[in-house]
C-alpha positions as semicolon CSV with decimal commas, in nm:
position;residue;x (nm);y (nm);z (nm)
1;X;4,054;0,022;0,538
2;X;3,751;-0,074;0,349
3;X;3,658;0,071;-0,026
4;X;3,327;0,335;-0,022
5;X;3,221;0,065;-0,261
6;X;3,209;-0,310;-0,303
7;X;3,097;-0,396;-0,661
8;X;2,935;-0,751;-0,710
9;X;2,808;-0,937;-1,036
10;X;2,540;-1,151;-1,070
11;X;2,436;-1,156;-0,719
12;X;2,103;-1,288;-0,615
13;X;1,942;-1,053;-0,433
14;X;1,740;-1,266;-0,194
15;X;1,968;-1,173;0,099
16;X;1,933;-0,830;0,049
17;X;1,563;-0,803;0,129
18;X;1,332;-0,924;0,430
19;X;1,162;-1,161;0,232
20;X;1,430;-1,375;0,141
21;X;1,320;-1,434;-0,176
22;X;1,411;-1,276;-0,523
23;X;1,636;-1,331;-0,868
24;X;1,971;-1,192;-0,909
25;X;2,097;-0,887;-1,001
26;X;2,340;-0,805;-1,345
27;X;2,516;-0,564;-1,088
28;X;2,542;-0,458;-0,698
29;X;2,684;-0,162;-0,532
30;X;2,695;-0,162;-0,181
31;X;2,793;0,192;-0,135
32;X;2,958;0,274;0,276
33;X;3,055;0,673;0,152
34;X;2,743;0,888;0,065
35;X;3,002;1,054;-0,145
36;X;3,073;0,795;-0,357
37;X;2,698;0,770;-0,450
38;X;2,678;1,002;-0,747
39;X;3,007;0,802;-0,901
40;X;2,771;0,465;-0,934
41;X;2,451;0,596;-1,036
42;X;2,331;0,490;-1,364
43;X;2,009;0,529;-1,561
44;X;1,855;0,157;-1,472
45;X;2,017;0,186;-1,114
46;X;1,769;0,080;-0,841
47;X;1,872;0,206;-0,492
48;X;1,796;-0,010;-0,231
49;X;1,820;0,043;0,213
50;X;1,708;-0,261;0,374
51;X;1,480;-0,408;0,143
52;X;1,206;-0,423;0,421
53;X;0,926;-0,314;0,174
54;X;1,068;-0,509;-0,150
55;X;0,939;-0,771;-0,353
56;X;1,151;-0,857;-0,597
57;X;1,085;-1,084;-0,881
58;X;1,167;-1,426;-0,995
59;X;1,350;-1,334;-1,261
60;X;1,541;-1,053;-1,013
61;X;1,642;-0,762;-1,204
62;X;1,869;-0,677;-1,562
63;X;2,033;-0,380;-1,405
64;X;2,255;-0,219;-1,114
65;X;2,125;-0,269;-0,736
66;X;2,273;-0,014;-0,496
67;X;2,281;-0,105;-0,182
68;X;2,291;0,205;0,075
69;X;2,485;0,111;0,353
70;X;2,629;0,444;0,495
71;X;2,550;0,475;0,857
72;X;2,544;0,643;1,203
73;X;2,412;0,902;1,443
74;X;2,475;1,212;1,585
75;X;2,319;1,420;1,840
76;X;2,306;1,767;1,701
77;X;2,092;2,083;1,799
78;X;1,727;2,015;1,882
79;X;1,797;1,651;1,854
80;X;1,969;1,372;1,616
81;X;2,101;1,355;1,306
82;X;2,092;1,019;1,126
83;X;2,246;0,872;0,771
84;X;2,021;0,688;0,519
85;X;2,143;0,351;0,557
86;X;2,118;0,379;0,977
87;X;1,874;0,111;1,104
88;X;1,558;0,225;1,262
89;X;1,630;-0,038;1,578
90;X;1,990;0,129;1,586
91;X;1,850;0,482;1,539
92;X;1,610;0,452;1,876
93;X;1,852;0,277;2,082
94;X;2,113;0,571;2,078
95;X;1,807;0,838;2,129
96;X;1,745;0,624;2,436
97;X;2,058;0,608;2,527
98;X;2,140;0,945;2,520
99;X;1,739;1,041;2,692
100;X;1,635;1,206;2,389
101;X;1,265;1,072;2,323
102;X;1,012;1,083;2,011
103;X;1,214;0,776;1,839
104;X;1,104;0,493;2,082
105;X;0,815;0,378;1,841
106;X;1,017;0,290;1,579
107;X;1,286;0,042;1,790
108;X;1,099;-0,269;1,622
109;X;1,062;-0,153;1,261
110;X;1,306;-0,372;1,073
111;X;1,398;-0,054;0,819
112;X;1,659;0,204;0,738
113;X;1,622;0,592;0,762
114;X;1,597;0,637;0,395
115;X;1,366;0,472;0,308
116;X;1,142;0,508;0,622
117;X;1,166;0,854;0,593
118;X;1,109;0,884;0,215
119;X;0,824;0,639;0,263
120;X;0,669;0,799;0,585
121;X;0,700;0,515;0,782
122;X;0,483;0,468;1,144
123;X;0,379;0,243;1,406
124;X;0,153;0,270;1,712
125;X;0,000;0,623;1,601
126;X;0,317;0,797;1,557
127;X;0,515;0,846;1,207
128;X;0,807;1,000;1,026
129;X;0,621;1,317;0,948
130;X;0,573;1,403;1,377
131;X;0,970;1,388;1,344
132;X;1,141;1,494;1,074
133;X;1,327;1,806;1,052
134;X;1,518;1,819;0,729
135;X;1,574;1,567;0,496
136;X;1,945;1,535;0,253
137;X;1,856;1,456;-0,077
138;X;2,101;1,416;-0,357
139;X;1,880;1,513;-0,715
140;X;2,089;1,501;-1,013
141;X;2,374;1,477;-0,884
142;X;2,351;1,800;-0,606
143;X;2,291;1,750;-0,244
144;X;1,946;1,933;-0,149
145;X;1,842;2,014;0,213
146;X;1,443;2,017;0,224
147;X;1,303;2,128;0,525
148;X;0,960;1,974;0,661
149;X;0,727;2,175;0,472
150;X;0,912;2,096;0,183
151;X;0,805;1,716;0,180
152;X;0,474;1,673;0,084
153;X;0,430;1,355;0,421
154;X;0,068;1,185;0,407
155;X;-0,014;0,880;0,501
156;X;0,270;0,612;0,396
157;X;0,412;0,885;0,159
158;X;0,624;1,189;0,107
159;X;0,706;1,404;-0,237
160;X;1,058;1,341;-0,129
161;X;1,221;1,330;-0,507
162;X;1,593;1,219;-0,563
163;X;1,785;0,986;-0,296
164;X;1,777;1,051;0,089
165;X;2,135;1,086;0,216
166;X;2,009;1,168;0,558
167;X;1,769;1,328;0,830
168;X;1,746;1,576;1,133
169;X;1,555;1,463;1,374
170;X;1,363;1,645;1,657
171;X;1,400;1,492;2,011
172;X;1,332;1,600;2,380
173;X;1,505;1,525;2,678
174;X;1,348;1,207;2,846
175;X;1,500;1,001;3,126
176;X;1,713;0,723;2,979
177;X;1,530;0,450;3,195
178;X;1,138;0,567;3,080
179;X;1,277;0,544;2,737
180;X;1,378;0,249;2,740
181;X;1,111;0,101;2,926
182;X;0,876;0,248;2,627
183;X;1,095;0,044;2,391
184;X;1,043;-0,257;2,572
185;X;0,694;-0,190;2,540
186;X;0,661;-0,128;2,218
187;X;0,881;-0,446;2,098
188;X;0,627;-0,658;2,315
189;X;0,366;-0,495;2,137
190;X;0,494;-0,600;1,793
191;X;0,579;-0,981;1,912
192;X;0,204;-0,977;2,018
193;X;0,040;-0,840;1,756
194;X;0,250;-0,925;1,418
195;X;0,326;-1,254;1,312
196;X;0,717;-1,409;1,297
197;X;0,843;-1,588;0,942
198;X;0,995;-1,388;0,668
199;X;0,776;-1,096;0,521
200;X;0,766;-0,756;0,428
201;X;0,537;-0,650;0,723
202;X;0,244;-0,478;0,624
203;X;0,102;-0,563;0,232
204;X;-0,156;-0,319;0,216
205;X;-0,209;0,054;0,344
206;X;-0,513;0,072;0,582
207;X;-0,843;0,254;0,442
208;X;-1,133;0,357;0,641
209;X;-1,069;0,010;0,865
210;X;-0,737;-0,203;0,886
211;X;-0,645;-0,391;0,548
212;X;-0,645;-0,675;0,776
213;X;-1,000;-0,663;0,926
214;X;-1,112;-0,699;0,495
215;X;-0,856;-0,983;0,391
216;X;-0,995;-1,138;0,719
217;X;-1,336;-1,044;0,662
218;X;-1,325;-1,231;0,285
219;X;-1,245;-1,494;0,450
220;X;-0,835;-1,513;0,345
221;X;-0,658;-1,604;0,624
222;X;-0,455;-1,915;0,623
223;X;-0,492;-1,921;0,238
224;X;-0,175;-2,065;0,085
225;X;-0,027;-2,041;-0,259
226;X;0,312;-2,241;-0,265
227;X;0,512;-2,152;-0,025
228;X;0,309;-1,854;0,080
229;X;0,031;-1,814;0,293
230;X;-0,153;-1,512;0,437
231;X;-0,070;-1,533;0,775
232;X;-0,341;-1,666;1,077
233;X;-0,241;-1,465;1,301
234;X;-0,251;-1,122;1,097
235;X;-0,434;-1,118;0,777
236;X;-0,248;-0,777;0,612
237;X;0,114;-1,007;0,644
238;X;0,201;-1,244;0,359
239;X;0,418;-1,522;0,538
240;X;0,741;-1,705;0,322
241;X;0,727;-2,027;0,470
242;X;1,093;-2,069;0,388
243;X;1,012;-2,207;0,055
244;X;0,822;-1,932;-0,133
245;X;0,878;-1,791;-0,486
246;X;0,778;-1,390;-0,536
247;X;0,523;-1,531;-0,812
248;X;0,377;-1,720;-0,474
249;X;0,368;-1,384;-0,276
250;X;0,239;-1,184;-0,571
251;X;-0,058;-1,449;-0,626
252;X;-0,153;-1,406;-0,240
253;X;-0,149;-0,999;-0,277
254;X;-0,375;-0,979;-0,628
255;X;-0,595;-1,275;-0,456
256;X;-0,681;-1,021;-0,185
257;X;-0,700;-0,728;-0,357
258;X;-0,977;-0,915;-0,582
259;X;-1,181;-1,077;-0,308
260;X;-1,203;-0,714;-0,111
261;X;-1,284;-0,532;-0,424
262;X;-1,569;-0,799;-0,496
263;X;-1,733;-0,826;-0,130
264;X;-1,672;-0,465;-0,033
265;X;-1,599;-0,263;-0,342
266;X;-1,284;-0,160;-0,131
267;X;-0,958;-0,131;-0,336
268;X;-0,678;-0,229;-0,143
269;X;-0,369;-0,031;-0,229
270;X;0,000;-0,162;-0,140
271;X;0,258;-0,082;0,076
272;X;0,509;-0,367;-0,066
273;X;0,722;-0,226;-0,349
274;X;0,748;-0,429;-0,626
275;X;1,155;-0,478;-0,792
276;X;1,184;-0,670;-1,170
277;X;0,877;-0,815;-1,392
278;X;0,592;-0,901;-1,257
């Protein structure tokens, strides 16, 4: 039977985000029990799902990782519930599955239910805010249940404080085939439109026009800095070539963010989320 905890030392952390890049860690939890979460928390702890939106540094980080990694989903009344550390992919698949709809858009986004729904995450129109229920929350040390008016959701954000544990989800009943043909759809969509290599997806939020359409519009595409390069094929994704450093990545992002602020006066703001010294 395996432990609710594995407990690692000195661990680089590259693996552990979508970049693949990033220093090592003095400590990582990967924590499979959300009730062993409270026993591992400490003051410099970092907790971490999928690392999707991470950029961690060079130098990693002089503390404790904790890795979320307690999973599943259940159908429950008006829809689905789903632990923090479920994958988004894994998440729509069993709503289609089981012809529940109003997940399909998300069967492409390579992140966990914690943070997507702490962060508001969205594709193709549609985000966490048109779907959440109720959000689990541990906040010093006490599991709080904060309904949907409770969480503050704009645009690539929530007021969600303390560590999602989980989320209800409403669904409706949708044939199982039309489901997954809307998957299929929306996975073509994403091959089409965003570029392959290691990355973080999105760098910036959108303004009043796409992040992209500026960084493209200053002329930044195809810029490289190491093993970086702002990608050719979609101007708001900053490409690891295989052989990037975070400084690399980091250089690419404050690049942008200067040239837009200088030809448009626009101020770009990020989506990435930046782990260790900068």
């Amino acid at each position: 039977m395996r432990e609710s905890v594995l407990s690692l030392s000195n661990v680089s952390l590259a693996n552990f985000c979508t970049y693949h890049i990033g220093g090592k860690a003095r400590s990582l939890k990967i924590v499979y029990d959300s009730a062993a979460l409270v026993d591992v928390l400490t003051e410099d702890s970092v907790v971490v799902g999928c690392g999707s939106k991470l950029l961690i540094s060079d130098s990693g980080y002089d503390g404790t990782i904790v890795l979320v990694r307690f999973s599943g989903v259940k159908i429950s009344e008006n829809g689905v519930y789903a632990y923090a550390g479920t994958p988004l992919p894994a998440l729509s698949r069993f709503c289609s599955k089981h012809s529940l709809g109003g997940l399909e858009w998300a069967c492409g986004i390579p992140g966990s239910v914690g943070g997507a729904v702490k962060l508001n995450a969205g594709a193709f129109g549609m985000s966490m805010d048109s779907v959440v229920e109720r959000v689990d929350v541990l906040q010093k040390g006490k599991v709080a249940s904060l309904k949907a008016n409770e969480l503050d959701y704009s645009y690539r954000h929530s007021g969600i404080e303390g560590i999602v544990l989980g989320a209800q989800f409403k669904c409706q009943a949708v044939d199982a085939e039309q489901l997954e043909l809307r998957c299929k759809s929306y996975v073509k969509l994403r091959r089409e439109s965003q570029p392959r290599g290691f990355s973080c997806g999105s760098i910036f939020k959108n303004s009043d026009k796409p992040a992209g359409w500026y960084i493209e519009q200053a002329g930044l595409k195809g810029l490289k800095c190491g093993g970086a390069i702002i990608s050719k094929e979609h101007a708001n994704f900053i490409i690891n070539l295989g052989d990037a450093s975070s400084r690399d990545v980091y250089t690419l992002i404050r690049t942008a963010k200067a040239e837009v602020k200088s030809k448009f006066d626009v101020t770009l703001n990020e989506e990435v989320i930046y782990l260790g010294d900068f």
